[in-house]
PAZAPA-4460 file (N, C-alpha, C; in steps of 0.05 Angstrom, whole numbers, plus 32768, in hexadecimal, padded with zeros to 4 digits):
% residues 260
    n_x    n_y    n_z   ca_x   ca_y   ca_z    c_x    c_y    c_z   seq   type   mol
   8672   87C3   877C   867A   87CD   8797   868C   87B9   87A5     1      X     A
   86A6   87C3   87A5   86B4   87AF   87B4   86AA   87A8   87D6     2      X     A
   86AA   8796   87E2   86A8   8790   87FC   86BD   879A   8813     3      X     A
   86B6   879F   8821   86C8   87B2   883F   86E2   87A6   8837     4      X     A
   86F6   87B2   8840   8714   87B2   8834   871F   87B6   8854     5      X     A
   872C   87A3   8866   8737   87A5   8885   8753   8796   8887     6      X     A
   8765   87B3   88A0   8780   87A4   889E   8782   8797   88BE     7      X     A
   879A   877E   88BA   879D   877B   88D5   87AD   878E   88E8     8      X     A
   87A0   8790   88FB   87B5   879D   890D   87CA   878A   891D     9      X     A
   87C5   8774   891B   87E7   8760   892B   87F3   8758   890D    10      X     A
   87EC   875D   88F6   8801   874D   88E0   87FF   8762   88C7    11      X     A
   87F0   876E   88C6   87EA   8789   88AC   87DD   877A   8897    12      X     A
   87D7   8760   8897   87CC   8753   887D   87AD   875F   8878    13      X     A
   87AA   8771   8861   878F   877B   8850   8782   8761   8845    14      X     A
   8763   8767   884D   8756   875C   8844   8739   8757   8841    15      X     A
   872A   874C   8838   870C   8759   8831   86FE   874D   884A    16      X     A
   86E9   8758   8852   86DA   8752   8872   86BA   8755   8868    17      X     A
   86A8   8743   8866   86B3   8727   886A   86B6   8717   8853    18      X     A
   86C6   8703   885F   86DC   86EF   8845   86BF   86E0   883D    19      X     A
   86BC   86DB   8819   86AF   86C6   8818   86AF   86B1   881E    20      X     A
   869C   869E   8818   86B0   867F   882A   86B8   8671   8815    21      X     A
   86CB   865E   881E   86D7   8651   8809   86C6   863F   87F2    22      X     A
   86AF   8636   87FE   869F   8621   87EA   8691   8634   87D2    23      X     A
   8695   8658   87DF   8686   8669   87C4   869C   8668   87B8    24      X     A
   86B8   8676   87BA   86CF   8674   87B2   86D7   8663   8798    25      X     A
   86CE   864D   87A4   86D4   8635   8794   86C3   8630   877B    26      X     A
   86A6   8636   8785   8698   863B   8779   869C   8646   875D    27      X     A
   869A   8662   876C   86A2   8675   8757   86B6   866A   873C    28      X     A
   86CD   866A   8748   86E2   865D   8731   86DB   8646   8722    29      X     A
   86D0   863A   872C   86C1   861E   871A   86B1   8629   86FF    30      X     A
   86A7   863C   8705   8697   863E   86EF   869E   8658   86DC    31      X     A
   86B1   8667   86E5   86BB   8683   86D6   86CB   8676   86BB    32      X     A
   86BC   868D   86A5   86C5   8688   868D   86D7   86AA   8686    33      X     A
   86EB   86A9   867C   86EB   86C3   866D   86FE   86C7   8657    34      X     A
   86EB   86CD   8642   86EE   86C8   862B   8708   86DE   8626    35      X     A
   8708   86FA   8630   8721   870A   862E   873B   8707   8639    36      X     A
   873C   86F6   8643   8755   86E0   864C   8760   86DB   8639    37      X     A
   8753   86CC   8621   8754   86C2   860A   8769   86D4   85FD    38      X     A
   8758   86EC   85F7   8762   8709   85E9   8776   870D   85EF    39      X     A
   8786   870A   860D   8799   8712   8617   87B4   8703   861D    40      X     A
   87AD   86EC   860D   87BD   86D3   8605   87E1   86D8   860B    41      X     A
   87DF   86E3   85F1   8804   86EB   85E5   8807   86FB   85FF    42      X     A
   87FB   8717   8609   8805   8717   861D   8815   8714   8633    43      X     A
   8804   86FD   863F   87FF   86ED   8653   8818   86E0   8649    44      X     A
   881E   86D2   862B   882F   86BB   8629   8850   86D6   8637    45      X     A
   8850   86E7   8624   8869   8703   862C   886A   86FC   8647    46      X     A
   8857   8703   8650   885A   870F   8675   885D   86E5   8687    47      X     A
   8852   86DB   867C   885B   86C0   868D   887C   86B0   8682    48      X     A
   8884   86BE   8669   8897   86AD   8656   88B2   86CB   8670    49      X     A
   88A8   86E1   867A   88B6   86F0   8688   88C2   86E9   86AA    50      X     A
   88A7   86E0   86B1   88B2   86D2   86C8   88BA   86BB   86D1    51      X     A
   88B2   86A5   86BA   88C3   8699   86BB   88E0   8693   86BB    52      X     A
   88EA   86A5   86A8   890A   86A7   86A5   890F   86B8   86C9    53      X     A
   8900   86CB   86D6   8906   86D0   86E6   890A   86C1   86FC    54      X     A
   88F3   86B0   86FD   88F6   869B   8710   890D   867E   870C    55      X     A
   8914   867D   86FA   8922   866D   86F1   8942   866D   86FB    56      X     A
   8944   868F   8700   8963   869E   870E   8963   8693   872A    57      X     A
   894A   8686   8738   894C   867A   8755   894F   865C   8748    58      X     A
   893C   865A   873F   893F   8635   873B   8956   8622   8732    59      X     A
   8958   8638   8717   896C   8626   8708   895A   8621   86EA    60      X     A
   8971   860C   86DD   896A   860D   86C8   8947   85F8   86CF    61      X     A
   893C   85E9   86B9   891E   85DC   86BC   8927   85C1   86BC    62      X     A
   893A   85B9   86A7   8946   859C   869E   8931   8588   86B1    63      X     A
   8916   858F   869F   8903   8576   86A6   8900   857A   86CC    64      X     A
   8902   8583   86D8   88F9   8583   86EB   88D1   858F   86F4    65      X     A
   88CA   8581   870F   88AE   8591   8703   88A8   85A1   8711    66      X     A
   8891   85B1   8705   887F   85C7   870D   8868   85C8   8708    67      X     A
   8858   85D0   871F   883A   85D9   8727   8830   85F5   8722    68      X     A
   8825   85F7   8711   8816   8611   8715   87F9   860E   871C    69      X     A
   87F6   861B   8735   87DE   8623   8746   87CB   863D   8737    70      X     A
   87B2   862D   8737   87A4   863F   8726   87A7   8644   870A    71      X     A
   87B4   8633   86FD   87BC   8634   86E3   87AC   8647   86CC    72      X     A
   8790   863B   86CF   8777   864A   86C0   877F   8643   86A3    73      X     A
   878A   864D   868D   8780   8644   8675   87A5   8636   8671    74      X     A
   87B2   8638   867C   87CE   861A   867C   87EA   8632   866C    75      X     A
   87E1   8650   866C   87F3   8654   8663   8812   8657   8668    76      X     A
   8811   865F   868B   882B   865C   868D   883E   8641   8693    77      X     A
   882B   862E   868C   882E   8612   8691   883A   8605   867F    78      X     A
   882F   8612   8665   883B   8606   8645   8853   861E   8644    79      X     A
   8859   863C   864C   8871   8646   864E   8887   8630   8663    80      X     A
   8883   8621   8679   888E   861C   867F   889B   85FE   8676    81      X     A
   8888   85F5   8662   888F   85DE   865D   8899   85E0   8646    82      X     A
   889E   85F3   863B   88AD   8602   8620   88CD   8605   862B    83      X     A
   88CE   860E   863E   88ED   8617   8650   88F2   85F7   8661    84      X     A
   88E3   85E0   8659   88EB   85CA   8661   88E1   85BC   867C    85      X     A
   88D8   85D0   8688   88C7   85C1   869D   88B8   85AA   869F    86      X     A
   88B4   8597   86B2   8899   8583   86B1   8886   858F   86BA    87      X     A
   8877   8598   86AB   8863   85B3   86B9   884D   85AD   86BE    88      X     A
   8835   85AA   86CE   881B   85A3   86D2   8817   85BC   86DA    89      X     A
   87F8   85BD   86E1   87E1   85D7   86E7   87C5   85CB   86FE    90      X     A
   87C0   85CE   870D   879D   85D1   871F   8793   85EA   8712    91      X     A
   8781   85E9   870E   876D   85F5   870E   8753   85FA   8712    92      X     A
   8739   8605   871E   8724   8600   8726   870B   8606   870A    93      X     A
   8717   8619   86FB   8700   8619   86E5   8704   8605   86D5    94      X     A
   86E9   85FE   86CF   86E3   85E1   86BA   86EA   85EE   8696    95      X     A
   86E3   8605   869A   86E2   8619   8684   86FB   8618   867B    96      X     A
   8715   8626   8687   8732   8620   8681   873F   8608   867F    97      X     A
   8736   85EE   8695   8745   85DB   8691   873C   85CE   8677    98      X     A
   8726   85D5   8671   871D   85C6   8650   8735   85D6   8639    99      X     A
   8730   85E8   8641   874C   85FE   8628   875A   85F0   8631   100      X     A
   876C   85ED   863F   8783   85E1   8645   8781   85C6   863F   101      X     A
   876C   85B5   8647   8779   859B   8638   8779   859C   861E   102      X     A
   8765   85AD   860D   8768   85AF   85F6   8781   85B8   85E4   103      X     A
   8791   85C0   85F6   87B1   85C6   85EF   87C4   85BA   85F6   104      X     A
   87B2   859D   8601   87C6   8589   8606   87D8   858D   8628   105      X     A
   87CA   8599   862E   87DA   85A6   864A   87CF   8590   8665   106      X     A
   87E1   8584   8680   87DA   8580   8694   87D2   8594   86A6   107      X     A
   87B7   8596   86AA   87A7   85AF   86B7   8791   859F   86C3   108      X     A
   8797   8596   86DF   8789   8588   86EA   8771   859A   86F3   109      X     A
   875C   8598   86F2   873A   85A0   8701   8741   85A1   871C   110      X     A
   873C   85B9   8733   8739   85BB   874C   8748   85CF   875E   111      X     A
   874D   85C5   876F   8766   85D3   8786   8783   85CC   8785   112      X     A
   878F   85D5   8797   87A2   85D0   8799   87A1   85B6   87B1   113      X     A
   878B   85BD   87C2   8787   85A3   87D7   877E   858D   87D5   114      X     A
   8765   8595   87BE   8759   857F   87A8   876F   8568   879F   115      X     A
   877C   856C   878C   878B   855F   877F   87A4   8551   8795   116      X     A
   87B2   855D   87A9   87B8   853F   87BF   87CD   853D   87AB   117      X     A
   87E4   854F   87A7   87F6   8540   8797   880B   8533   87B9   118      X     A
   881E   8520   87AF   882C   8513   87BC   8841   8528   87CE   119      X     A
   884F   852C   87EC   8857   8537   87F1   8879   8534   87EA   120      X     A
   8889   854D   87E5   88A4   854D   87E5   88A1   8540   87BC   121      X     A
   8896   8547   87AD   888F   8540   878F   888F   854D   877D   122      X     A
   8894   8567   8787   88A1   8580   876D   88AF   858E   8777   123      X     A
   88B7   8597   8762   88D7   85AD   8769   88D0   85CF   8765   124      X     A
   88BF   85D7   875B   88AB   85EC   875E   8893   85EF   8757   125      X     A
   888C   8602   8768   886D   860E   8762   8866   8629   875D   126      X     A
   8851   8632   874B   884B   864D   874A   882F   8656   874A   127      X     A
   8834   866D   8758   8813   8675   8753   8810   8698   874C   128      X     A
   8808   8695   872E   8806   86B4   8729   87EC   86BE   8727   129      X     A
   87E8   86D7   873B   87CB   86E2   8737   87B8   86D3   8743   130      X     A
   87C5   86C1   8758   87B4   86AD   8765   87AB   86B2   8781   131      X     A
   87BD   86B9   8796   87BE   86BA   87B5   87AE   86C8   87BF   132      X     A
   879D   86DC   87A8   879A   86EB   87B9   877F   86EC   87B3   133      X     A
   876D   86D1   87A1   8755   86CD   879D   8746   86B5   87B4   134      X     A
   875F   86AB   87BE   875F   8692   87CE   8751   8698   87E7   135      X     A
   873C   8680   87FD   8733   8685   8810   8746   8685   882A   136      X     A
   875E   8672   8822   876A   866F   8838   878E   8669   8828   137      X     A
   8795   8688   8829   87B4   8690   881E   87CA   8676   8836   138      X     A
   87C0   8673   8842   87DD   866A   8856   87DB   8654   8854   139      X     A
   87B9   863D   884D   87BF   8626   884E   87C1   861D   8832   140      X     A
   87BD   8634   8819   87C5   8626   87FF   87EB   8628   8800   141      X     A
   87FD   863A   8813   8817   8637   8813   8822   8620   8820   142      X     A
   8813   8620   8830   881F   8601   883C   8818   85E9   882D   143      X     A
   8807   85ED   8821   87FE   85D4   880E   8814   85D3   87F3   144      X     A
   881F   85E9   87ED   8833   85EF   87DE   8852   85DD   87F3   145      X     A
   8858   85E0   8808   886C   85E2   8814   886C   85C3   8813   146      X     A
   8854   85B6   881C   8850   8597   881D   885E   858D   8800   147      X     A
   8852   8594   87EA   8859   858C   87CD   8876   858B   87C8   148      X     A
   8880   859F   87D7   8894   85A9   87C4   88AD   8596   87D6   149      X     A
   88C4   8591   87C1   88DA   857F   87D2   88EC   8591   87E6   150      X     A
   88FC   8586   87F5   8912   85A3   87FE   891F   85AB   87DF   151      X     A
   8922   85C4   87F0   8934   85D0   87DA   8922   85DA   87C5   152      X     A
   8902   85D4   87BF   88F8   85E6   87AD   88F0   85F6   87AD   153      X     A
   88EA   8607   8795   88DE   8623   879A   88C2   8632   879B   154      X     A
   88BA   8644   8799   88A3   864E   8794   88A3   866E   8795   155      X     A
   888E   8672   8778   888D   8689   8772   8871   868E   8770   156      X     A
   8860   86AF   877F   8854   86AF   878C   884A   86CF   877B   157      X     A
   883A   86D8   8774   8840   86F0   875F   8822   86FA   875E   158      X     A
   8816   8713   876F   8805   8722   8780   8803   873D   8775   159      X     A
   87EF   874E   8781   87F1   8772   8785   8802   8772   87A1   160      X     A
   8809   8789   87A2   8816   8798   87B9   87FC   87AD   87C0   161      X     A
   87F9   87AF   87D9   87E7   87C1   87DB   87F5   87D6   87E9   162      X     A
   880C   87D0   87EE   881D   87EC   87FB   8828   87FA   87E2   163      X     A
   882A   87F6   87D4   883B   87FE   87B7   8834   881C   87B5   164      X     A
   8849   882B   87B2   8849   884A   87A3   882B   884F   8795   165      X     A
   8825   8838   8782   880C   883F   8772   87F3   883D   877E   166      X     A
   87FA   8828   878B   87DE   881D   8795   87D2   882E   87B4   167      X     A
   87E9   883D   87BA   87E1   8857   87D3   87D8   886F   87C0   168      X     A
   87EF   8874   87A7   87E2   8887   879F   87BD   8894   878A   169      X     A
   87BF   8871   878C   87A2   8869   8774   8789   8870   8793   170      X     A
   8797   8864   87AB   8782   885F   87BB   8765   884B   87AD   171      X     A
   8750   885A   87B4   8737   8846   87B3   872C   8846   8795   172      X     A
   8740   8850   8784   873D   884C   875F   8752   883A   8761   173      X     A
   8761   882B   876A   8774   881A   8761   8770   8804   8756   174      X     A
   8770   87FC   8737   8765   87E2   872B   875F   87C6   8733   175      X     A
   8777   87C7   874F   8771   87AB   8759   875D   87A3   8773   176      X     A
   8752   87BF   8771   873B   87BC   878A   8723   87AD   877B   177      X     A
   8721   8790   8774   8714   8785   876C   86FA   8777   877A   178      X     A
   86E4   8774   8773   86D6   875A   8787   86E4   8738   8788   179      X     A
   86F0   8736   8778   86FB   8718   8771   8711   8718   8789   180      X     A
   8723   8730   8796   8734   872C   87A1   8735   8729   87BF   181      X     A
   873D   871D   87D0   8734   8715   87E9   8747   8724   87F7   182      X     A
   875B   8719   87F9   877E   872B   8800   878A   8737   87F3   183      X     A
   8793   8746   8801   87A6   8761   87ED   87B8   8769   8808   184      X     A
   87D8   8754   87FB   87F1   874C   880A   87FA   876A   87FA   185      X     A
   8819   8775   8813   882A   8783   880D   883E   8771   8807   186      X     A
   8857   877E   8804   886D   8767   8802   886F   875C   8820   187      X     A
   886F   876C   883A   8878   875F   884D   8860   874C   885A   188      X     A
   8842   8751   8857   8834   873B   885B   8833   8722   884B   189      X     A
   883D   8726   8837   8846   8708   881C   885D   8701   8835   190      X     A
   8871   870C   8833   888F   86FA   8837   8884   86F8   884E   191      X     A
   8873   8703   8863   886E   86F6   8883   8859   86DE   887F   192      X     A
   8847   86DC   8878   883C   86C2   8869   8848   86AA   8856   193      X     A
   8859   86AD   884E   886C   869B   8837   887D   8690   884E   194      X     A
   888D   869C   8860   889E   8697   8879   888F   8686   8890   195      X     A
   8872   8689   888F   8865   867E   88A2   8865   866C   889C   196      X     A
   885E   865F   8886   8853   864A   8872   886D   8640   8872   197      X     A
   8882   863E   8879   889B   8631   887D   88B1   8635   8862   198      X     A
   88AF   8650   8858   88C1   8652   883F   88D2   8669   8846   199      X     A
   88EB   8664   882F   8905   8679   883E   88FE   8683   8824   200      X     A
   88F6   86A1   8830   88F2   86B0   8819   8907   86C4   8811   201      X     A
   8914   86C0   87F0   8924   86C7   87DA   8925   86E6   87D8   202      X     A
   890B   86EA   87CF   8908   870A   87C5   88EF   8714   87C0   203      X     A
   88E6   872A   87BB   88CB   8730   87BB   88C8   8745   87AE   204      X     A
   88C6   873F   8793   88D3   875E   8776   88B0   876C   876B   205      X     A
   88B5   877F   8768   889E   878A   8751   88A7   877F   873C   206      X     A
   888D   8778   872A   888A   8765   8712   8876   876C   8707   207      X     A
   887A   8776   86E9   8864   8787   86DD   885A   876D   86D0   208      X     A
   8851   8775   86B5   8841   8762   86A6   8848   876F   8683   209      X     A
   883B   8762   8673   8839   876C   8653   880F   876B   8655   210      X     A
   8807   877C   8649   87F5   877D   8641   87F0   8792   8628   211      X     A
   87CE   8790   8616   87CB   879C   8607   87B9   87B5   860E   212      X     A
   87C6   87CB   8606   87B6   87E2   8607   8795   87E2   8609   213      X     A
   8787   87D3   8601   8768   87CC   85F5   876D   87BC   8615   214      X     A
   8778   87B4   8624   8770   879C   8632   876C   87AF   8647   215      X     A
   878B   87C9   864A   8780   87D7   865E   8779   87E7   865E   216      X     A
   8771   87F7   8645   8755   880C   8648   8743   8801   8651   217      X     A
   8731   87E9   864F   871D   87D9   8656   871D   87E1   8672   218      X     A
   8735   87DC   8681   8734   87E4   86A6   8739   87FC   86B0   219      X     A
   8746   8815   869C   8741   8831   8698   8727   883F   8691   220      X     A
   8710   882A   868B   86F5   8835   867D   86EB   883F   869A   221      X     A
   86EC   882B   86B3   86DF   882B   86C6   86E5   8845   86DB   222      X     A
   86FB   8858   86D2   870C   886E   86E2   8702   8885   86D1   223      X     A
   870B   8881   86BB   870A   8896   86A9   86FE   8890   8687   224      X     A
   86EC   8893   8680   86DE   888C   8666   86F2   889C   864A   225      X     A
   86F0   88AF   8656   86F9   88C5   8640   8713   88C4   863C   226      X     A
   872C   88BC   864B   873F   88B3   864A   8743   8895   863F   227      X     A
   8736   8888   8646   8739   886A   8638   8734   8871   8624   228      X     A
   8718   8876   8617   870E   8878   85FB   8720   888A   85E9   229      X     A
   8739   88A1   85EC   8745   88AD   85E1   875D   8893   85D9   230      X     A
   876F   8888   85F6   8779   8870   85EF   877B   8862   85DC   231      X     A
   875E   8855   85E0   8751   8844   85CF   874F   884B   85B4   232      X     A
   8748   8865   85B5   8749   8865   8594   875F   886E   8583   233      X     A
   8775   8879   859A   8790   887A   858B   879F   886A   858D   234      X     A
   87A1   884E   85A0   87A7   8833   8595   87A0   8825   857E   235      X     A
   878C   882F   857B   877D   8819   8564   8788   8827   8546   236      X     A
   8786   8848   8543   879D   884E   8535   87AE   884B   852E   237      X     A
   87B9   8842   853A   87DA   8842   8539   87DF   8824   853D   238      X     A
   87CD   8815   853B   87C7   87F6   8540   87D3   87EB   8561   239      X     A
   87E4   87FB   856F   87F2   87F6   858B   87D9   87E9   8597   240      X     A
   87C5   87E8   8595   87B1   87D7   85A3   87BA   87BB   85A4   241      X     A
   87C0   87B2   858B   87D2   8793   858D   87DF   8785   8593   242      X     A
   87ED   87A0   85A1   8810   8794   85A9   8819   8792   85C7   243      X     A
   8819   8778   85D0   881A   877C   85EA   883C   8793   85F5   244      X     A
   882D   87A0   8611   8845   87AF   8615   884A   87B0   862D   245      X     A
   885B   87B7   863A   886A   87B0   8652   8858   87C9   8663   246      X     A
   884D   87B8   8681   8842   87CF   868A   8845   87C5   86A9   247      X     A
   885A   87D5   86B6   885C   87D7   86D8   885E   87EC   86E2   248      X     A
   8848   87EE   86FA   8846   8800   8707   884D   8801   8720   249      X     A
   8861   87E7   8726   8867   87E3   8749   884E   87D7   875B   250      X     A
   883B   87CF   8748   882B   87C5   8768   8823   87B3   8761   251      X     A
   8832   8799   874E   8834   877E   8743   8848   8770   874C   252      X     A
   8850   875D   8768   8862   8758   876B   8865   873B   8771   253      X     A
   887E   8725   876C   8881   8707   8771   8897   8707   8786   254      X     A
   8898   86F4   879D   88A4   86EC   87AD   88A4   86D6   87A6   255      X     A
   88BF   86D3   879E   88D8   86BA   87A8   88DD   86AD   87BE   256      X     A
   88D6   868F   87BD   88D6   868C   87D7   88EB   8666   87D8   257      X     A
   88F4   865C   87E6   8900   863F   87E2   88F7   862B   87FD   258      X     A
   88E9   8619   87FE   88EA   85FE   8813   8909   85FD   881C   259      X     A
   8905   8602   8832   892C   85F7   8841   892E   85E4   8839   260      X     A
***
């Protein structure tokens, strides 16, 4: 049962009433394991090896410059980025992931983003995917971003839309009505938040993902049984269960954003 779902009336920002507090928050992530993460690996590598090249059309090339990823969790878009040349580090709050990750040789520091106290004006970008909108306090993890980052760097920021075509037309079956999720930004409450937080914001695109058929019948089981399970078993036929595949529906979206 998700928890009350309330919008503002002076800014339109959705969001769950009442907010857990941050020390459960924290909590929580400390100790979450999930093993189908794992499963969804190659994926994940497709869909993060995607936005990066996207994000990269604001930045520039990587030539060793560095990057933060917020929320990193098991280091993957961290080792994509350090593949395309980045000096790439990761925070993270699960003990669970940062162990995968060092085990891959990856910088994936344990904690917050406030935790860790990196030096101000000390990287040239930051990212946070699938992150903002698990957070207790969205405006003071951007400014904590804004501190880090030197002039002139960037940040990419990559959310649901809850105004999206789909996500009006899904209403209260829409997949991302989760308990884990606190806020649920449109594009114009992201770019009015990112702007607060002192950033000149770029752009603010729909951005699908790659996943495997088996990954999202699993979140089709909970709508419709009989439809997944037909899916399911004509993926597995035809082996398409394996293959990650391109899947946007408009209510996955990243804002571009740059430090003056």
């Amino acid at each position: 049962m998700h928890p009350p779902i309330v919008e503002c009336h002076n800014c339109g920002l959705v969001y769950t009433n009442p907010r857990p507090r941050r020390a459960s928050i924290k909590h929580n992530y400390e100790i979450v394991e999930d093993p189908l993460y794992l499963e969804e690996r190659h994926a994940r590598e497709i869909t993060f090896r995607k936005h990066l090249r996207k994000f990269e059309k604001f930045t520039g090339p990587a030539a060793g410059r560095s990057l933060l990823d917020v929320g990193a969790y098991l280091g993957v878009f961290v080792e994509e980025a350090i593949a395309s040349g980045w000096d790439a580090q990761g925070v993270e709050p699960s003990l669970w992931a940062t162990q995968y990750a060092a085990g891959r040789g990856l910088n994936v520091q344990r904690g917050t983003l406030e935790e860790i106290d990196l030096p101000s004006e000390s990287l040239d970008a930051v990212t946070m995917w699938d992150v903002i909108e698990h957070v207790g306090d969205p405006l003071a993890e951007l400014r904590h971003m804004y501190r880090i980052l030197k002039p002139g760097g960037w940040i990419a920021i990559h959310t649901m839309d809850i105004d999206s075509i789909f996500a009006r037309l899904m209403g209260a079956r829409w997949p991302w009505l989760m308990e884990m999720h606190i806020y649920y930004f449109s594009r114009r409450t992201l770019a009015d938040m990112i702007q607060k937080a002192g950033f000149q914001v770029k752009a603010v695109r729909p951005e699908g993902r790659y996943l495997r058929l088996r990954y999202l019948t699993t979140r089709l089981r909970a709508y419709n049984k009989a439809i997944a399970g037909f899916i399911d078993s004509a993926a597995s036929l035809t082996r398409l269960d394996r293959v990650p595949l391109p899947i946007n529906f408009g209510d996955l979206v990243t804002a571009y954003a740059q430090k003056p």
